[in-house]
N, C-alpha and C positions, 0 to 999 in steps of 0.2 A: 320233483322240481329240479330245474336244472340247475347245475355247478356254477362256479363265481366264472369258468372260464367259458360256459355256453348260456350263463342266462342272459335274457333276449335285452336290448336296450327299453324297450317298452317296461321292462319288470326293474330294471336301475333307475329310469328314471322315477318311476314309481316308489322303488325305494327311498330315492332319494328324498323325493315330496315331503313323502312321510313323516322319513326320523326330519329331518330338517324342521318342519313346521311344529312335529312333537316338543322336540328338543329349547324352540326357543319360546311354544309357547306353554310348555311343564314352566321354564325356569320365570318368566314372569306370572305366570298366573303365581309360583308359590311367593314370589314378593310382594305382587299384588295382595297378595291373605297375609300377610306377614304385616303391612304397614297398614292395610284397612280399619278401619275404627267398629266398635263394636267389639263384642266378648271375644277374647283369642282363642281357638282351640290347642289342644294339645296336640303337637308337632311326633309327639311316640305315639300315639295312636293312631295319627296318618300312618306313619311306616308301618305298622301292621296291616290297615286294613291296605295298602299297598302292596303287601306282601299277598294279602289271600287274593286280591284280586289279578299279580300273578300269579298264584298257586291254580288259580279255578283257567286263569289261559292255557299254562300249562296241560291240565288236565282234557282240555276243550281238546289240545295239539295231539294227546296221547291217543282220543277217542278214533281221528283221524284216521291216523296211523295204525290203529288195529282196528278200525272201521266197526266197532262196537262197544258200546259199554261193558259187557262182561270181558271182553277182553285186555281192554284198556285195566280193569283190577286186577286181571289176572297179572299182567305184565306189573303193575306198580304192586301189588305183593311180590311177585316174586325178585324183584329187583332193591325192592326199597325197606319193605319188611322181614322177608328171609334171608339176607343178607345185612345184616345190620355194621360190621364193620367197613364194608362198600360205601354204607349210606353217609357211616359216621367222617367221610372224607369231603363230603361238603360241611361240615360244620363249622371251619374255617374259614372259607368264604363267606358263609351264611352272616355269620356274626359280624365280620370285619366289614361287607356291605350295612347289616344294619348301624353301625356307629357310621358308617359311610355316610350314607341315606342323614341321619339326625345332624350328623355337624354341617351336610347340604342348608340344612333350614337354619341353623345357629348363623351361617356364613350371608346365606340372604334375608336373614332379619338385621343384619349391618352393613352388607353392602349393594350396589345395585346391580342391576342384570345382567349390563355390558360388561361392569366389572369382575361381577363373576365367571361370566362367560371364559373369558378371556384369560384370568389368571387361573380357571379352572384344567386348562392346557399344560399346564404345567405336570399335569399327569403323565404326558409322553414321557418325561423325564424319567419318573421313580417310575414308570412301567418298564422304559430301556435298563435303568439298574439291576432289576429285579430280575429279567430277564438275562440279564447275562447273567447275572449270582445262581439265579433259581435251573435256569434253562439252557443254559452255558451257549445262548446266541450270540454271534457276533456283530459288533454295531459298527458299521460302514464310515468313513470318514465323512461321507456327506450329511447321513445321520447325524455323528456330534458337531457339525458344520452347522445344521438344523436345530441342535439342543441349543448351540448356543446362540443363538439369532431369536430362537424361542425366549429365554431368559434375559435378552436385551429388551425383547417389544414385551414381557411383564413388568420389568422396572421401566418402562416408561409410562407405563400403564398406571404403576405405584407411585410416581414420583410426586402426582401433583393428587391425593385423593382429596383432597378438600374443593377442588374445579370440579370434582363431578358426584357429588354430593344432592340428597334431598331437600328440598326448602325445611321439611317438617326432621325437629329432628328423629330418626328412628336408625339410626346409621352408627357403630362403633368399630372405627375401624379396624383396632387391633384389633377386638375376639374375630371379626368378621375373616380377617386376613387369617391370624392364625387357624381358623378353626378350615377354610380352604387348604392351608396348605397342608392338615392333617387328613382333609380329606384326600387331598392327591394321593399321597403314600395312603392310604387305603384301599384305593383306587387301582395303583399299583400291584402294589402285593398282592391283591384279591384277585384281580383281573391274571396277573401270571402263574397265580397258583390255580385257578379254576382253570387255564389253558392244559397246565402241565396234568390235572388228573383227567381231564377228558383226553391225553392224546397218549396217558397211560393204560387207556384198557376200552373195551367195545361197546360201552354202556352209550344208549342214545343222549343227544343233547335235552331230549325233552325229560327224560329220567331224572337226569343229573338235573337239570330246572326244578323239577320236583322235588327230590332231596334238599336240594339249597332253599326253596322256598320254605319247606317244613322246617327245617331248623330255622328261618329267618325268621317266621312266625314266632315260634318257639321264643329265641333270644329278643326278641321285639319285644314281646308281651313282660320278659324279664324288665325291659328297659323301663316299659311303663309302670310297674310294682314297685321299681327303684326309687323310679324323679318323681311318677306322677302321681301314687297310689292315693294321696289324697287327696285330690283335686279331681280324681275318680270318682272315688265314693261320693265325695262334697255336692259333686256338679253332675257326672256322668261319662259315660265313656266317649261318646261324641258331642259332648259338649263342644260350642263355638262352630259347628261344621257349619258351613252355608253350599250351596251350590255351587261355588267356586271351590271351594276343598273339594269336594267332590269329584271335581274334574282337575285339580290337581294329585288325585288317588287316580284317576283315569288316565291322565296322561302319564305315571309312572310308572303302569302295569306294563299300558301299550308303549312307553319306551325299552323297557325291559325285552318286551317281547319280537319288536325292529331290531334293536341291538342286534339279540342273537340272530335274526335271520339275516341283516346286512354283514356282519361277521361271515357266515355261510356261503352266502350267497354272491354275496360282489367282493368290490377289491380297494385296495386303500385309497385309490383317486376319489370314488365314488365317496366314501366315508369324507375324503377332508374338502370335496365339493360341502359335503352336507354340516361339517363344522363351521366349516368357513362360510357358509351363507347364514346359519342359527347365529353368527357372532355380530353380521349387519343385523337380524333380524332383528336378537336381541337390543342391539343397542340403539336402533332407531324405534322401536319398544317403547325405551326407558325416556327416551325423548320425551313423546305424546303422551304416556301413561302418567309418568312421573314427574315430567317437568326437565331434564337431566340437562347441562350443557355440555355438547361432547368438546373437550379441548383438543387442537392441534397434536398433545402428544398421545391423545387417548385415543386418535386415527394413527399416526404413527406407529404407536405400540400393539395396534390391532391386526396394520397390516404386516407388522413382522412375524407377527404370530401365524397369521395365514398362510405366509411366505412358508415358515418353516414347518406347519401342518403338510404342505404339499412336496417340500424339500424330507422332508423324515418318510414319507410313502411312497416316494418315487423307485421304482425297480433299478435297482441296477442291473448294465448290460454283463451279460455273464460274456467271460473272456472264454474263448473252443478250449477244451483239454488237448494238449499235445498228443500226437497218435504214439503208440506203443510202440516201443525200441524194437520189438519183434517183427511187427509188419515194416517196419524200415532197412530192415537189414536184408541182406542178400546172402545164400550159402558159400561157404569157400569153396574154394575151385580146388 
């Protein structure tokens, strides 16, 4: 497949489609299941079976790639089983996705879609930290130009939560808030540490999926033994699923799985086209689905966000390096 710098516009826009339509209709369908009536499922059993059903993409990707099933085992033993201190470098990410994933659903059982959307950006922030701390990158003046333009359109966002509110109540807005902005710094952290061990050594992206999914599996199932272990045994392990869970397990494999290839493949225009249209999508969504009234600053505080999604991605132009004292000099006579 081609590079982010040769693939075709036909394949960006396509990506784009994709995560875009995934993106805003993952996060209303899980609100949708969240305030529906009827038995509730358990929100830790989604993120597991979330996790196998990316573990089994993963695996579809590896078959690919060694163009046979015996192959593809051969590669995930000897990569992911024979080497077990390699493998044991996703389990950081693994884990700090899975509380990632759970306070996702804790945030939108109290707030609504646009709203999450949009304060969910607040992730560029604690990824630019992280990255400088963890990755020693340097962040551009127009970057923190961008952070903070970002953090003015979420406090307008925040300013008036009770304008955009559900009729029914199912909405609290401190857990909903705090438990978003726990997600971010999860978000963060997870995201710059899975960068920095993949660009520490030659292991494929689908490997390293693999590892991170098995432990995510792994820590998931811990999660539900935790919180859920009795309303397990009581009820069952999919208990409350309907055909909408369902395809909220569907659309969170398959965003997993765009993520990694729009990361790959294209380039941050393309990404914050595809934010910034999932932030209309969603919130004109929450309009018809839900009833929502979007207020003056909740457009406002939408479109600064967008602003600074495309301001924080933008290339800067690299300045020529000065030519070498050597080539400009001339021998003495």
């Amino acid at each position: 497949m081609a590079s982010s710098d040769s693939a075709s516009l036909g394949f960006k826009v396509y990506a784009l489609l994709v995560m875009t339509l995934n993106v805003a209709g993952y996060i209303l369908l899980l609100r949708f299941t969240r305030v529906s009536d009827g038995p509730m499922y358990l929100s830790t059993t989604t993120v597991v079976m979330t996790e196998v059903a990316k573990l089994v993409c993963s695996i579809l990707m590896l078959i690919r790639e060694n163009r046979s099933v015996s192959g593809m085992v051969r590669d995930v033993y000897r990569n992911v089983f024979c080497d077990p201190s390699d493998s044991l470098k996703m389990c950081v990410p693994s884990v700090i996705y899975m509380i990632q994933n759970n306070l996702a659903f804790v945030a939108l059982s109290n707030l609504d879609a646009g709203t999450y959307q949009v304060t969910y950006q607040l992730k560029i922030v604690t990824t630019a930290l992280f990255s400088v701390a963890l990755l020693r990158k340097h962040i551009s003046w127009l970057q923190w130009f961008a952070i903070f333009v970002l953090f003015s359109g979420v406090a307008c966002v925040q300013l008036q939560p009770g304008a955009f509110t559900q009729k029914s109540e199912h909405t609290n807005f401190a857990v909903g808030f705090s438990a978003i902005l726990a997600a971010c710094l999860c978000s963060g952290f997870a995201g710059v540490y899975f960068e920095k061990v993949l660009k520490g050594s030659d292991t494929t992206l689908w490997i390293r999926n693999t590892q991170m999914y098995l432990f995510g599996i792994v820590s998931g199932l811990v999660g539900v033994y935790t919180k859920d272990f009795n309303s397990v045994v009581t009820n069952g392990f999919f208990y409350g699923y309907t055909k909408y869970v369902w395809l909220v397990v569907a659309a969170g494999s398959i965003g997993g799985l765009y993520t990694s290839l729009v990361v790959k493949y294209t380039d941050n225009i393309i990404k914050g086209f595809s934010t910034s249209i999932s932030i209309i999508l969603s919130s004109l969504g929450s309009v018809y689905l839900f009833g929502k009234e979007i207020t003056f600053l909740f457009c406002l505080g939408s479109s600064c966000v967008m602003v600074a999604i495309f301001l924080y991605g933008m290339p800067l132009k690299q300045t020529p390096k000065p030519e070498s004292s050597n080539s400009s000099t001339t021998k003495p006579v």
